[in-house]
C-alpha positions as a LaTeX table, in Angstrom:
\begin{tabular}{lrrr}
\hline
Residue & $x$ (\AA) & $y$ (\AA) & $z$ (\AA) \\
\hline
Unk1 & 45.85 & $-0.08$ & 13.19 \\
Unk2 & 44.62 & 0.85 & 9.89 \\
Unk3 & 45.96 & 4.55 & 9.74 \\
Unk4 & 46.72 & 5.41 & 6.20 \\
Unk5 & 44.83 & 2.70 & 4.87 \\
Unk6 & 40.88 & 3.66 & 6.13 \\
Unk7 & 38.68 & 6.28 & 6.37 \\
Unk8 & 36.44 & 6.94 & 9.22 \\
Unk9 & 33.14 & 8.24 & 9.61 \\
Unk10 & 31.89 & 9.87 & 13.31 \\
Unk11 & 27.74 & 9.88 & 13.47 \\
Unk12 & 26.05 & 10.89 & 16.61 \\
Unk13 & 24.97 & 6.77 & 16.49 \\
Unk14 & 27.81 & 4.96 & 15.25 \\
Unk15 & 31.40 & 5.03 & 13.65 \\
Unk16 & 31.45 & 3.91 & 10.11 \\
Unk17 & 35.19 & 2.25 & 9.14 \\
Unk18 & 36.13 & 2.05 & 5.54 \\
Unk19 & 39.18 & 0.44 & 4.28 \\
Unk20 & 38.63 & 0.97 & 0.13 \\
Unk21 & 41.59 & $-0.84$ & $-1.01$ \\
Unk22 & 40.65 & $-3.98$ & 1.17 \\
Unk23 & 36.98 & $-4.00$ & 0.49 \\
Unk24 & 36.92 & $-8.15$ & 1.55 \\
Unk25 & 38.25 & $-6.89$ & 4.84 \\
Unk26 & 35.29 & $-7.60$ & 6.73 \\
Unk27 & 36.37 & $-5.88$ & 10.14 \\
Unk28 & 37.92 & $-3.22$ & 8.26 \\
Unk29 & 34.51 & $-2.70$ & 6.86 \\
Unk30 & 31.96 & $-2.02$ & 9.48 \\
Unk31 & 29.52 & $-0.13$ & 11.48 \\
Unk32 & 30.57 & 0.03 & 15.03 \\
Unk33 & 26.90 & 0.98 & 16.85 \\
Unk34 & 28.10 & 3.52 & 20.28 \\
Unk35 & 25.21 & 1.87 & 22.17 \\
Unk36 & 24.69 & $-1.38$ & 23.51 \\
Unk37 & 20.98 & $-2.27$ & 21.63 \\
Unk38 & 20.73 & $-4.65$ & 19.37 \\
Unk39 & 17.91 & $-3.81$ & 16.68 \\
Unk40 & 18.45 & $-7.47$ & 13.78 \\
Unk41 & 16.34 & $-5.23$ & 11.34 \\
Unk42 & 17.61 & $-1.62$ & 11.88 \\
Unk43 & 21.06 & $-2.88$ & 12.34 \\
Unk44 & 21.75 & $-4.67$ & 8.99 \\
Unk45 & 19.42 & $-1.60$ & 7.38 \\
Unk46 & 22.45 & 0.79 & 8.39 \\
Unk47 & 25.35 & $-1.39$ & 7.31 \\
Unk48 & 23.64 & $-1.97$ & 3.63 \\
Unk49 & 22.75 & 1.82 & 3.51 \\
Unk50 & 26.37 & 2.28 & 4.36 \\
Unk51 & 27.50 & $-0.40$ & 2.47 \\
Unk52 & 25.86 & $-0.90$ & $-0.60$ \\
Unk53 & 28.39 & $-3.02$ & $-2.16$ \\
Unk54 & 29.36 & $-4.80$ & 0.61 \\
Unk55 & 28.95 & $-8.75$ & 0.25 \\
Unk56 & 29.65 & $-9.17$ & 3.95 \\
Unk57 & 27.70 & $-7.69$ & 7.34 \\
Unk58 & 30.06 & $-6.66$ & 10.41 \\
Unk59 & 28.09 & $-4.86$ & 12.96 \\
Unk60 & 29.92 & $-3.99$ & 16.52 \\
Unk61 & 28.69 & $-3.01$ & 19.73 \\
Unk62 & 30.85 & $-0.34$ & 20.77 \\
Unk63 & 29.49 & $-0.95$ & 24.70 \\
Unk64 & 31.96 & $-2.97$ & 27.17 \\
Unk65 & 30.30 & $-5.01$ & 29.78 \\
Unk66 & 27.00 & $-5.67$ & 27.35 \\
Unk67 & 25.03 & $-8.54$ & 28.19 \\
Unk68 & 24.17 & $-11.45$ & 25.49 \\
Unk69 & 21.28 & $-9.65$ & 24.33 \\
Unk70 & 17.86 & $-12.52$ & 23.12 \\
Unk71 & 18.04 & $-10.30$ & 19.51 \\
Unk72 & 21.57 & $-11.82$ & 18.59 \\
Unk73 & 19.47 & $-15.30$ & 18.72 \\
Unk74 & 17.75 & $-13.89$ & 15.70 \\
Unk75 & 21.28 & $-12.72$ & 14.00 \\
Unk76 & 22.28 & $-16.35$ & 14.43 \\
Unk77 & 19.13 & $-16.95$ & 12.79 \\
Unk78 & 20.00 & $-15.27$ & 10.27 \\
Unk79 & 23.60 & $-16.90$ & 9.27 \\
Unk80 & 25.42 & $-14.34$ & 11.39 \\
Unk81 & 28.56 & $-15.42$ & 13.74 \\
Unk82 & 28.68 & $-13.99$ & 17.04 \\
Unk83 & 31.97 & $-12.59$ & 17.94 \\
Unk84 & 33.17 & $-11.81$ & 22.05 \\
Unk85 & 36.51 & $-10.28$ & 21.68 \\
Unk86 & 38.49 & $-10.03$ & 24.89 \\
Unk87 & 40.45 & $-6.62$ & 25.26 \\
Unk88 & 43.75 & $-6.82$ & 27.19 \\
Unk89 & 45.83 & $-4.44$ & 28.20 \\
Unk90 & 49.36 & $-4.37$ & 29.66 \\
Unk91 & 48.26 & $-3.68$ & 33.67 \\
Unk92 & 51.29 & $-4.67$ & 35.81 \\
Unk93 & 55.20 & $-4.27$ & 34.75 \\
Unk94 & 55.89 & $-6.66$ & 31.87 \\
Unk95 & 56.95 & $-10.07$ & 32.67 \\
Unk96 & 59.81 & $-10.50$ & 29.85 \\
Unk97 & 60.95 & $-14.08$ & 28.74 \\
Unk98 & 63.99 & $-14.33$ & 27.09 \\
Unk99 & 64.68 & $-15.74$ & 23.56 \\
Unk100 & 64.89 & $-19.32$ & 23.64 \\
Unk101 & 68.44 & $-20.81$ & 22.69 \\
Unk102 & 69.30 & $-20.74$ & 18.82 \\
Unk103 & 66.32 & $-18.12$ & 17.79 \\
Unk104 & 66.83 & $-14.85$ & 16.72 \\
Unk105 & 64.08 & $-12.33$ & 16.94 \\
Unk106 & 64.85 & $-9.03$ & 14.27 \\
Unk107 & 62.48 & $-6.95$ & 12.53 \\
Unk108 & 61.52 & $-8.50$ & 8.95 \\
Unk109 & 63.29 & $-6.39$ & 6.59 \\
Unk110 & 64.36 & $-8.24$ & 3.71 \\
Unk111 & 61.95 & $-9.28$ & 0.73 \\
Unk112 & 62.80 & $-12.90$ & 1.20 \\
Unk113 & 61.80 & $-12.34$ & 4.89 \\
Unk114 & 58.38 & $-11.15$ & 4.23 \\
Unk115 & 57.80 & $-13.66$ & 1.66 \\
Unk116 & 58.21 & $-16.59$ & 4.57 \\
Unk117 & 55.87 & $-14.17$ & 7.00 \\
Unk118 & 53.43 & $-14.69$ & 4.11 \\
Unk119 & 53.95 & $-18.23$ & 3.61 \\
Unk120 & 53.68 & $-18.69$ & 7.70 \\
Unk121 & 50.38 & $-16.48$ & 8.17 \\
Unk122 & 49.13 & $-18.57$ & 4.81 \\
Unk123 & 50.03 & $-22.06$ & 6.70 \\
Unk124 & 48.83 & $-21.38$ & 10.06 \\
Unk125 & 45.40 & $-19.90$ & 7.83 \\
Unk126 & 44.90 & $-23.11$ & 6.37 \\
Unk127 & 45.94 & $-25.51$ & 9.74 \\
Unk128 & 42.30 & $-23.34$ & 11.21 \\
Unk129 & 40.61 & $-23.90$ & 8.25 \\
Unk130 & 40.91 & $-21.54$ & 5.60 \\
Unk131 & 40.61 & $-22.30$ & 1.89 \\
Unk132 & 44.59 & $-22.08$ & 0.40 \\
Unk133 & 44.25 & $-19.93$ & $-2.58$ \\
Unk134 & 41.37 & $-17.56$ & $-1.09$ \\
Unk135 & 44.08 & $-16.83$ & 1.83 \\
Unk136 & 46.62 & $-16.10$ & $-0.22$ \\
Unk137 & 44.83 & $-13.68$ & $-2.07$ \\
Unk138 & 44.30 & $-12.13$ & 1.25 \\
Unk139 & 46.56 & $-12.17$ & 3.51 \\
Unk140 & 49.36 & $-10.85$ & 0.25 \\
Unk141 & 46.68 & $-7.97$ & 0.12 \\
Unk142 & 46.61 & $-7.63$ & 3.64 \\
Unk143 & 50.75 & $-7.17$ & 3.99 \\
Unk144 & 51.10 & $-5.16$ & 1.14 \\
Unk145 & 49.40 & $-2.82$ & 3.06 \\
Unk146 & 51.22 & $-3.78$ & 6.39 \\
Unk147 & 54.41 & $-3.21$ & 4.81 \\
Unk148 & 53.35 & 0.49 & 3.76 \\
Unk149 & 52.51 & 1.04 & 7.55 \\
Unk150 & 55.79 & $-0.28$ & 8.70 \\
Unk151 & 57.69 & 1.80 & 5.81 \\
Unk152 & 56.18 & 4.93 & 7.05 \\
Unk153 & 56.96 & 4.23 & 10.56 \\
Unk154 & 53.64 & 2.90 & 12.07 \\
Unk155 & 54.68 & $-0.61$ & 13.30 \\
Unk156 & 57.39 & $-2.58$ & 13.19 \\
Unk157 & 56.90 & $-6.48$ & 12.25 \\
Unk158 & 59.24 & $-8.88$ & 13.89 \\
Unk159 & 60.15 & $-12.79$ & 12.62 \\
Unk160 & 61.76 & $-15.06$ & 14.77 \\
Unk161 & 64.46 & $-17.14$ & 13.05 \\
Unk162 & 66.15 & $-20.83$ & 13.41 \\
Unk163 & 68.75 & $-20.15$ & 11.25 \\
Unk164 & 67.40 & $-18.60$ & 8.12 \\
Unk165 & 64.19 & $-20.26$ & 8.72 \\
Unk166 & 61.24 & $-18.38$ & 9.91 \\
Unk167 & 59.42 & $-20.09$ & 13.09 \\
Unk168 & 57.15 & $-17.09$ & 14.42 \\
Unk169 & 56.03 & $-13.89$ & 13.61 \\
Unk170 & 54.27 & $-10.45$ & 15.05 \\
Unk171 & 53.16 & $-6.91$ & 14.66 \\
Unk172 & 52.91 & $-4.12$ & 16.83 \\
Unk173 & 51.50 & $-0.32$ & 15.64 \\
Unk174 & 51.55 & 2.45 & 17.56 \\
Unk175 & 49.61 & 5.82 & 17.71 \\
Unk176 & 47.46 & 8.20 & 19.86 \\
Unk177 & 48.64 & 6.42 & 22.41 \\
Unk178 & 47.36 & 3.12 & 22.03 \\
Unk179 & 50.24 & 0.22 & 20.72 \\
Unk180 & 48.37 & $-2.45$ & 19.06 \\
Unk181 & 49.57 & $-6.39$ & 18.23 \\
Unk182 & 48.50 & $-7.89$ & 15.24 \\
Unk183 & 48.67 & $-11.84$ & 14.17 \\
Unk184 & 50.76 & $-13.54$ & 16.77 \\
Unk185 & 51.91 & $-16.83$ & 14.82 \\
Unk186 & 54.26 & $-19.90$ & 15.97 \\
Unk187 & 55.05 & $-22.48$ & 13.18 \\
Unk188 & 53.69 & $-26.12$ & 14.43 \\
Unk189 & 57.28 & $-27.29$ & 14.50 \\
Unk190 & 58.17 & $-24.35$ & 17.30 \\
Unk191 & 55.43 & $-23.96$ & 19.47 \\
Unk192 & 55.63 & $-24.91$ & 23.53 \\
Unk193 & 59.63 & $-23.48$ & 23.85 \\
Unk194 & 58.18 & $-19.86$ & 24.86 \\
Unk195 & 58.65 & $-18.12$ & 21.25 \\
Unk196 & 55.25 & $-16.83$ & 21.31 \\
Unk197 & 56.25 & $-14.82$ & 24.39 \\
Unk198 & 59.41 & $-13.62$ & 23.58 \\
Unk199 & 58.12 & $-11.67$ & 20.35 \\
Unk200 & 55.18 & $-10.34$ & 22.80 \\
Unk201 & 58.35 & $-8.61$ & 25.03 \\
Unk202 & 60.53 & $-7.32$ & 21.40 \\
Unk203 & 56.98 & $-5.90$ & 20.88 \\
Unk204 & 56.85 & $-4.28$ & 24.08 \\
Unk205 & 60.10 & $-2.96$ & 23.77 \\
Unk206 & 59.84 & $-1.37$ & 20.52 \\
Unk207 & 56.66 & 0.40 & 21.75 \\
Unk208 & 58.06 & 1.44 & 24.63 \\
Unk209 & 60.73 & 3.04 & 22.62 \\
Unk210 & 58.50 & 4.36 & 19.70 \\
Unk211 & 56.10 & 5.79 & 22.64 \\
Unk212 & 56.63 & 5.54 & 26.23 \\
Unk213 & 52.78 & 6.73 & 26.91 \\
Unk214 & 51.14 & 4.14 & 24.82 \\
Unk215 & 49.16 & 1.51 & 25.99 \\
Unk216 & 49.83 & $-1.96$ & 24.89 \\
Unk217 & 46.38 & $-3.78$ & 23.56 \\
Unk218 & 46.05 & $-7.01$ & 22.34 \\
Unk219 & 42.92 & $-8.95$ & 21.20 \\
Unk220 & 42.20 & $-12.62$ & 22.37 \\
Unk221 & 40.40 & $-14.76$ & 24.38 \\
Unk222 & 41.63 & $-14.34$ & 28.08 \\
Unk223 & 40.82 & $-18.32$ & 28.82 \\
Unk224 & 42.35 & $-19.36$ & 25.38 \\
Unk225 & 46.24 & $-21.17$ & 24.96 \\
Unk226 & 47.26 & $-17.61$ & 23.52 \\
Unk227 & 45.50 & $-15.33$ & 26.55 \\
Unk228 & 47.21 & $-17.21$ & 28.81 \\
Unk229 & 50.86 & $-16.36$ & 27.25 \\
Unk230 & 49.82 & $-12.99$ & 27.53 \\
Unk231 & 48.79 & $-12.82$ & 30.84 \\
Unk232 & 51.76 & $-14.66$ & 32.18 \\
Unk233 & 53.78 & $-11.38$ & 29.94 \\
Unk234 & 51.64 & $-9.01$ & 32.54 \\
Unk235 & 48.54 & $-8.58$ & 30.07 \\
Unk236 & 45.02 & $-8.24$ & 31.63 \\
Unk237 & 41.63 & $-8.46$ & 30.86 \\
Unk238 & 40.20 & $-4.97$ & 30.34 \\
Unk239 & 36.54 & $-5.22$ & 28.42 \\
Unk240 & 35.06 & $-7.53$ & 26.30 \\
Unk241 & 33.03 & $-6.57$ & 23.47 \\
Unk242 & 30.17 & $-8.05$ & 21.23 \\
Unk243 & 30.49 & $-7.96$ & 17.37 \\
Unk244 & 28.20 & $-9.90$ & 14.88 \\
Unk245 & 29.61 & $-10.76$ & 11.13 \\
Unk246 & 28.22 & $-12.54$ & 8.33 \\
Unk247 & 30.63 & $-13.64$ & 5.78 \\
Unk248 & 29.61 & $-13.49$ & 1.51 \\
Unk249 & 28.58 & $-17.27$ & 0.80 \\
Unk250 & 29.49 & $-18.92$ & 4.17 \\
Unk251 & 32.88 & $-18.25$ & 3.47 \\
Unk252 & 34.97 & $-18.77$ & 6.61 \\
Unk253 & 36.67 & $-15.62$ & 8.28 \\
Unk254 & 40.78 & $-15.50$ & 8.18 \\
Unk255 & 41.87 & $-15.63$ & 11.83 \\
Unk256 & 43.01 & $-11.62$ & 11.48 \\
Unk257 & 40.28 & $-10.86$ & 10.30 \\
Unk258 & 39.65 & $-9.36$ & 13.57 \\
Unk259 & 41.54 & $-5.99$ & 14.85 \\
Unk260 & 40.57 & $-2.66$ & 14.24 \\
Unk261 & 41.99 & 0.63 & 15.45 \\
Unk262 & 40.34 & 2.02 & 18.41 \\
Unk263 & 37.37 & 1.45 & 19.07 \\
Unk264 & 38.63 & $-2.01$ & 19.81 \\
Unk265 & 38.78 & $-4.51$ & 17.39 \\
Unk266 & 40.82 & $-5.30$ & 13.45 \\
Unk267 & 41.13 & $-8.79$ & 10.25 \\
Unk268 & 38.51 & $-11.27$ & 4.75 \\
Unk269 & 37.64 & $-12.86$ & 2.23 \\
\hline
\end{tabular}
């Protein structure tokens, strides 16, 4: 997901990510632990030895199936969020829905396009929460980079249109063998006519074309609106693994904030 972008680390105890040109990322900025203990005190040690700079903390478990260990208790203590992230994978042929009548689903391409994918990920940012301008900052950051990815052949992102009028919007990335979505979004006007679904199955079509072999991944609660989308596409719930972040000043985390590049999760300020 971030290839091109971040530089990993490989440590006989963890995997340190680094994305330097998106140093607010918070999950592209993390220490991903490959066992399943939770140490509060030796745990934040490694990130701020790792991460000097860092205003942020995002430490991951990098151990599927891990029970809710008592120590998180004291990382909520400590102003930390506790993060399960559901892992599903394309496990049955895909269940494709069809466009609904008068949208068009093409790959953003034109600079007024990507402008209204901006504007959408910026609206839907602020309907969960998000403060405006802060998003802004990051989710232009954030596509800047996207658009790079895309350019060079990594991912395609696709819009669906009413007319000229942008309604939803999705990534999908591809590489050692893993295809990846990123930021699923329906404007509020659009949602419930099965849009959502038919930019999952363009996505599954372009992987399939870009690479047969891959295996499609997406990120999201299993039980949530969204998981339930997916599984009806043929998605299924593969692991589910425990992260723990702790944003600069309380800020509140962008809804990408989370989806990384294998190991499993990647997306701020």
């Amino acid at each position: 997901m971030l290839r091109g972008l971040s530089v990993v680390e490989d440590y006989a105890d963890r995997v340190v990510l680094r994305t330097p040109s998106e140093p607010d990322f918070w999950f592209g900025n993390m220490v991903i632990f490959r066992e399943g203990r939770v140490d509060p005190i030796a745990n934040i040690a490694r990130f701020r030895a790792d991460f000097p700079e860092a205003r942020h903390v995002t430490l991951v478990w990098d151990a599927p199936g891990m029970a809710a260990a008592p120590e998180l208790d004291r990382l909520r203590a400590e102003g930390f969020e506790i993060d399960h992230s559901d892992v599903l994978t394309l496990g049955q042929a895909l269940g494709s829905a069809s466009c609904p009548a008068g949208i068009v689903i093409r790959p953003v391409a034109r600079e007024a396009e990507w402008e209204q994918v901006v504007a959408l990920q910026v609206e839907t940012g602020v309907e969960a929460g998000h403060v405006r301008e802060d998003y802004l900052r990051y989710v232009r950051r954030r596509f800047a980079n996207r658009r790079l990815q895309v350019a060079e052949g990594w991912g395609c992102w696709f819009g669906a249109f009413d007319g000229d009028l942008l309604v939803g919007d999705l990534g999908i990335f591809a590489a050692d063998g893993v295809a990846r979505f990123q930021d699923v979004e329906t404007r509020a006007s659009h949602r419930r006519r099965g849009i959502c679904a038919a930019l999952v199955t363009a996505g599954l079509d372009w992987a399939a074309a870009h690479d047969p072999a891959a295996l499609p991944v997406i990120i999201a609660d299993a039980e949530s609106e969204a998981g339930r989308i997916y599984r009806r596409c043929g998605f299924v719930q593969c692991e589910t693994l425990i992260g723990a972040y702790r944003p600069p000043d309380g800020a509140k985390r962008p809804a990408d904030q989370k989806s990384i590049a294998s190991p499993p999760f990647s997306q701020s300020p």
